[in-house]
N, C-alpha and C positions, 0 to 999 in steps of 0.2 A: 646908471650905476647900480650895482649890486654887493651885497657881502654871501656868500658860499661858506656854506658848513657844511663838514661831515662829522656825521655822528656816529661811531663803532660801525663804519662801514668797510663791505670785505667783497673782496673778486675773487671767484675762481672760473676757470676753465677745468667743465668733468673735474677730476680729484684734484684737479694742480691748483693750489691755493696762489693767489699772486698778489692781493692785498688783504690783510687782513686786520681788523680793529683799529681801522684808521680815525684817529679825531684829529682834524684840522679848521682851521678857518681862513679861509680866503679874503681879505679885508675889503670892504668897499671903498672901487675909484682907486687900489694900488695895483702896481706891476710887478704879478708875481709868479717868479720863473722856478717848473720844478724842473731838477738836473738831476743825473744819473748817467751810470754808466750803459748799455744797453741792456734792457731786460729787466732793469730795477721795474715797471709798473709806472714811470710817468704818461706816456700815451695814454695806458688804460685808464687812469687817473682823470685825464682830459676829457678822454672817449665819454667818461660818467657823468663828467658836465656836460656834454653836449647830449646827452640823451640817447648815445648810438654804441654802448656796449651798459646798459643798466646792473646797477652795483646789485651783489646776491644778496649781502645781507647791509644794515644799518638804514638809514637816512640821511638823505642830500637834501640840504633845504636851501634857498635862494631868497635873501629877504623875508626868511622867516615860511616861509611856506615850501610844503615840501615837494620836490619836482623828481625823487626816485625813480617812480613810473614815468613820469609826464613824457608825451612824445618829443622828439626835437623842436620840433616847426609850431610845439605852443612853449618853447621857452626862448625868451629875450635875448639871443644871443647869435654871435655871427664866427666863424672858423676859419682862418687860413692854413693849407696846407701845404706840405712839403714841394710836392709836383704842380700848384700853381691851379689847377682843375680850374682852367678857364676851358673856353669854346672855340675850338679854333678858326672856324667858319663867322662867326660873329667879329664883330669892329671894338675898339677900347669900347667906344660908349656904348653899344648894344651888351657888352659882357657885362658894364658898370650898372647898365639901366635892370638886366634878368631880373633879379629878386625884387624888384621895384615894382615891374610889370605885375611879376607874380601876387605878389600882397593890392594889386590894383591903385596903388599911387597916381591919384592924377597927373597927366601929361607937364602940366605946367610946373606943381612940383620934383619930379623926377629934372626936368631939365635944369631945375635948380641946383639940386644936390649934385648931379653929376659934373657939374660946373662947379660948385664949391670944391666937392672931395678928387677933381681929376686937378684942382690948383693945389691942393696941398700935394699931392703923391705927386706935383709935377712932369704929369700926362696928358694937360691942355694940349699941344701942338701934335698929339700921338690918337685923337679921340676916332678919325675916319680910317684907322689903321689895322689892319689884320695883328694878330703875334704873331705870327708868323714873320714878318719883317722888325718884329721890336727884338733887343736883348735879353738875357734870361732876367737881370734887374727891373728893366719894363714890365715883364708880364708881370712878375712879382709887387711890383706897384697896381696895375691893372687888379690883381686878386687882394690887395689892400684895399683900395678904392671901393671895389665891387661890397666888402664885408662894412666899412664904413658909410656906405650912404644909408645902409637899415638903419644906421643909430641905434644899437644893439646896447643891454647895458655890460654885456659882456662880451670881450675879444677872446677866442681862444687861438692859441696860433701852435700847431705841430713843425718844430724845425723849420719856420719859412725861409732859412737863411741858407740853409745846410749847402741847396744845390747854384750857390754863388761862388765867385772866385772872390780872394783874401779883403784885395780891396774894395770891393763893390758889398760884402758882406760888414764891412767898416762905417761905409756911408750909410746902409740900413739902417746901423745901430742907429747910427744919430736920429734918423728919421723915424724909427719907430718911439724912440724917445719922445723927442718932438711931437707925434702924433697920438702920445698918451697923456702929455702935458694939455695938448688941444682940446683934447677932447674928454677929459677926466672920467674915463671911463673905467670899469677894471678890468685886466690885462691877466691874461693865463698866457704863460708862453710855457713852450716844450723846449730843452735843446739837452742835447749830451757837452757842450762846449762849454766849461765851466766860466772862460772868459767872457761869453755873454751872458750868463747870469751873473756873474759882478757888475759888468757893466750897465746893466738895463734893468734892474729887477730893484722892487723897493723892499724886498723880501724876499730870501731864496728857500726853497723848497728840496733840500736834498735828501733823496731815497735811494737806497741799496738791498735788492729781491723783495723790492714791496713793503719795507719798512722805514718809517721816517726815521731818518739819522738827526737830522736839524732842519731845526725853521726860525731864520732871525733874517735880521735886514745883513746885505753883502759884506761889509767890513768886519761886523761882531762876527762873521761863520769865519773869515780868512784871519783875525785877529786871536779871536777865543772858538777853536772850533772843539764841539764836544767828545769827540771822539779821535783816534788815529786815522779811522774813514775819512772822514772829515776834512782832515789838516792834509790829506794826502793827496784825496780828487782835487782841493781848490789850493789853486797856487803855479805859476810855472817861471822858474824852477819849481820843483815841490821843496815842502818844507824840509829838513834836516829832523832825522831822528836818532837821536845819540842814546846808546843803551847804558847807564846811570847805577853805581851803587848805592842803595840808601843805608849811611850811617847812625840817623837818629833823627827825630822829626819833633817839634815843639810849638804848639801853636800852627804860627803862619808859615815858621822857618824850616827848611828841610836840609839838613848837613847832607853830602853829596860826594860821591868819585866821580868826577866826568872827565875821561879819557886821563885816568892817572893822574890827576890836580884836583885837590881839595878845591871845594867851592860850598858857600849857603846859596839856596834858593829863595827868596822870599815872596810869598804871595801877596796879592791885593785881600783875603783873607785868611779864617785858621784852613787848616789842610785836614783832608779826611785820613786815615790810619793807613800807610803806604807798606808793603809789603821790605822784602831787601834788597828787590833789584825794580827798576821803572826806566822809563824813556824819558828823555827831556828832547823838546821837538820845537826845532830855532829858524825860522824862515829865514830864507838865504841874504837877507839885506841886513839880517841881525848879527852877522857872523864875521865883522870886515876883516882886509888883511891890512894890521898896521905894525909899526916896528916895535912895538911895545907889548904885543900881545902874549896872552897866559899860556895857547898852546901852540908847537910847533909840527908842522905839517909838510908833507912834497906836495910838489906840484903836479897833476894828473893830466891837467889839459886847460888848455882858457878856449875860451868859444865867442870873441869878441861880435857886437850887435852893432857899432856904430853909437848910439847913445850910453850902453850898458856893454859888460864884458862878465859873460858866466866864468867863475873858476873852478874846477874840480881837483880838490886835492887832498893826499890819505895820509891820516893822523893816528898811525897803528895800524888796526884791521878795521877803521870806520871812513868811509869817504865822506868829504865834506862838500858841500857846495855855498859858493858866495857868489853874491852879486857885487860889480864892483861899477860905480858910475865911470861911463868914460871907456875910451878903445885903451886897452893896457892891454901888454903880452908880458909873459912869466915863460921862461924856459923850461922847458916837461924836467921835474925829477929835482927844480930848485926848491932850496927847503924857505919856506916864508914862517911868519908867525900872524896867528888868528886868536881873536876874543870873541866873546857873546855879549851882546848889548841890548838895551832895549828895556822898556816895560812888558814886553809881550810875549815872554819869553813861557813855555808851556810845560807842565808837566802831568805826564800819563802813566797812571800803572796798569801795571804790566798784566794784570789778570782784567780781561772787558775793557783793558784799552780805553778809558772815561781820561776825559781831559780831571784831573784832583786840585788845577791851580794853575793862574795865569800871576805873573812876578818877573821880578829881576832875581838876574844868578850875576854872584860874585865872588872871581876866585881868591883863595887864601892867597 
């Protein structure tokens, strides 16, 4: 196990700056997933732990010792990547045994661990096999296994999921779960897929052009997220942002126009000094349609799931989006009536977009 820091450290390539005055910490023995859109700097991010793109400026320390310079192959750690970079000439176990060889592991021991970590990744019956004959989930097990028998005190993993189909990328999650639970190690994962950083990560890391947006565990970033970035990348549906007039603000409470209906806001504390117009930003499960409700909307489309049924439907010149448990259809263009519920209901102003307060809204 390890804890990662950075300390005011920065990337550039020639003049293009792509991180710069990053402080973070990595926590020891957690699973934690940085996400972005492409191009945000999570790779390069990764690349700086693993020692194979070295940060221009700050320090990277690892258990307290600094490893900025240090080459890869003297730092404690093991890398999965996208395209699996097995051998394809080699057998499951000759690709699981390589790095075992390499570091001179005696015979007796290597057969051991490749027998422990080919029963977790469930590649026992696969060990005298080329890839070439396994699945693309096999090799990607084989390149788990292979990173796992070093006993590394850190996993870095670049997108290993990315080149699986929907549901073979599902059973991963579980397993990679599982196999950080096992093995209490700490866990750097990469993905652009913001549903598995919810799902997998005991802490998510989101960056947008190389600047950290947030760093909290998965529910606080989809709950209370700090910014409109934020609340927008995580979430699918995305969240609802309703553009708000503010009429006066006291304390915690913020008097409100939301789509022509008086409403108070009230936050979980006071409120910082909000301009005259801000966002209120209502994730789609906060939004139901019921007969009672404060505003009235058409119906734009339903997009039924089978457990859940998206509705999209316009309340003036703002579209709405609800999630509604259950297969239900609404005829395009039927007028329904919708409320906003919820403790977690958001409000952003409108200059730097900063989340100013997390509360309930209730209309007049």
């Amino acid at each position: 196990m390890a804890e990662i820091v950075f300390e005011k450290v920065g990337k550039s390539f020639g003049s293009t700056k792509v991180i710069e005055d990053l402080d973070l910490t990595i926590e020891d023995g957690k699973f934690t997933v940085l996400v972005g859109s492409s191009g945000c700097g999570k790779t390069t991010l990764l690349r700086m732990i693993a020692g194979i793109g070295p940060a221009t400026s700050g320090r990277i320390l690892m258990d307290g010792k600094d490893i900025t310079h240090q080459p890869p192959e003297k730092r404690d750690i093991a890398m999965v990547f996208q395209n699996y970079a097995i051998y394809p000439t080699m057998s499951v176990r000759e690709n699981i045994e390589f790095g075992l060889k390499n570091k001179k592991v005696p015979k007796e021991e290597r057969d051991r661990r490749i027998k422990e970590y080919a029963e977790i990744v469930g590649m026992t019956p696969y060990l005298d096999r080329k890839p070439s004959d396994l699945s693309g989930g096999q090799r990607q097990r084989i390149a788990l296994a292979r990173a796992m028998v070093k006993k590394p005190s850190v996993f870095l993993m670049d997108e290993p999921l990315s080149n699986l189909d929907a549901k073979l990328r599902g059973e991963m999650r579980t397993e990679l779960k599982r196999l950080h639970t096992d093995t209490n190690s700490t866990f750097v994962y990469v993905t652009h897929d913001q549903l598995e950083a919810m799902t997998l990560s005991t802490k998510v890391c989101l960056m947008e052009t190389g600047v950290l947006q947030q760093y909290a565990p998965p529910l606080e970033i989809y709950n209370k997220p700090a910014n409109t970035f934020v609340a927008s990348f995580v979430g699918n549906p995305t969240m609802n942002f309703i553009p708000v007039q503010v009429e006066g603000v006291q304390g915690e409470k913020a008097q409100l126009s939301v789509l022509g209906k008086k409403a108070v806001f009230t936050a979980e504390g006071a409120l910082e000094k909000l301009g005259k117009t801000a966002t209120l930003g209502v994730r789609p499960e906060f939004l139901p349609i019921r007969e009672q409700g404060a505003l009235t909307a058409s119906i734009y489309s339903t997009l039924p799931a089978g457990m859940e049924t998206t509705v999209k439907a316009t309340c003036g010149d703002t579209m709405l989006t609800s999630v509604v448990f259950g297969s239900v259809d609404y005829a395009v263009d039927a007028q329904v009536h919708m409320d906003i519920i919820g403790h977690d209901i958001v409000l952003f102003e409108d200059e730097g977009h900063r989340s100013v307060g997390v509360g309930t809204l209730e209309f007049a």
